[in-house]
N, C-alpha and C positions, 0 to 999 in steps of 0.2 A: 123391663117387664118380660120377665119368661112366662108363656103358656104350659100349663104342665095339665097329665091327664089324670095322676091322682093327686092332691092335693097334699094330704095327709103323708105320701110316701115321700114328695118334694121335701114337706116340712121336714121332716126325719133326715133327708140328704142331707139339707143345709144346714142344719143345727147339730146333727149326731155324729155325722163324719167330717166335715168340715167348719166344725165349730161355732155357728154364727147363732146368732140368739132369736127365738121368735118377739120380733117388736112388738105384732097389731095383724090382728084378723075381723075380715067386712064379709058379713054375709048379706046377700042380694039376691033371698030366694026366688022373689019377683020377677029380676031380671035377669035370672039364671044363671049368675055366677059366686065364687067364693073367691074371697084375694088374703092372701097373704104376707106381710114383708117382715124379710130378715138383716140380718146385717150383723157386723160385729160392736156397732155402735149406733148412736140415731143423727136424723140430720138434724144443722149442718157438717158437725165435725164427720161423721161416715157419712159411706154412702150406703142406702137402703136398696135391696132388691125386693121387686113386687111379683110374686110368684100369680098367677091368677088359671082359675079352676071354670071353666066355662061347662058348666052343667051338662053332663050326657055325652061327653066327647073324652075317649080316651088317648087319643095318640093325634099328633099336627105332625107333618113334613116338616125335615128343617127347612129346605128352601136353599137359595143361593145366597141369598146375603147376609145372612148370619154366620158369623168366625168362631167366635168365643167371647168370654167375660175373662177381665184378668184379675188375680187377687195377688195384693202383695204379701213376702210371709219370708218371715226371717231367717228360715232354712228351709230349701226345697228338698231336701234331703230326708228330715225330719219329719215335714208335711205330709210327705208322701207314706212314709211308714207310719204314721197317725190314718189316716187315711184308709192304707191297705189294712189294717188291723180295724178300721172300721167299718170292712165291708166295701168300701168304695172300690173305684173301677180307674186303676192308671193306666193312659192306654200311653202315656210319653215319658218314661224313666227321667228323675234328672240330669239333667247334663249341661252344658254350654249351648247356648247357640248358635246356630249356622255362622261361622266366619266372626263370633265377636265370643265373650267373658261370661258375660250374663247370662246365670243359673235359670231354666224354667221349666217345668215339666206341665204335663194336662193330664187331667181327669176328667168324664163323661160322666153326668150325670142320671137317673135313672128314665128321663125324658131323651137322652141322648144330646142333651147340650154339653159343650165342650168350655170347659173351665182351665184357664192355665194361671200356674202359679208362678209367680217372677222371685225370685230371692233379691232381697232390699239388701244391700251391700257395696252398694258404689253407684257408680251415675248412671243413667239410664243409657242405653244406645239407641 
């Protein structure tokens, strides 16, 4: 579950530039929030993100213990020029990783959470 501070613009991240589909939205005027989850597919087979909208509050600190979300994606190379052409924000070019093979860039989204893309092409390290 990400916090985000507009709801509507998360939606639009996660589906317009990064392709994922709107599953299901809960609104909870009562209890002052809206939630939304995306995904590329629904559970069990994917996994669902729950974007959630706490009423009146535009902007949370990351904080320290949060890294990133990772998505797997069959060229990071392609991902990323999908992406840049959608408006998104690469702030880690593709490339290898530190000391190993395996392709993975990141992207920030417009809450400033840091999303990295892993290219599926061999075993993990």
């Amino acid at each position: 579950m990400l916090r985000v501070g507009d709801l509507q613009r998360a939606i639009d991240f996660y589906t317009k530039v990064l392709g994922m589909t709107l599953l299901r939205t809960t609104d909870r005027p009562e209890q002052k929030y809206s939630l939304a989850f995306v995904g590329y597919g629904t559970n069990p087979e994917h996994a669902e993100l729950e974007l959630t909208y706490n009423h009146g509050v535009d902007k949370y600190e990351m904080g320290g213990a949060y890294g990133h979300i990772a998505i797997g994606v069959p060229d990071a190379y392609a991902a990323c020029e999908k992406i840049r052409a959608a408006g998104g924000n690469i702030t880690r070019e593709p490339g290898p990783v530190k000391g190993g093979t395996t392709v993975i860039a990141f992207v920030t989204d417009p809450d400033g959470y840091k999303i990295e893309l892993i290219q599926r092409n061999g075993e993990p390290e």
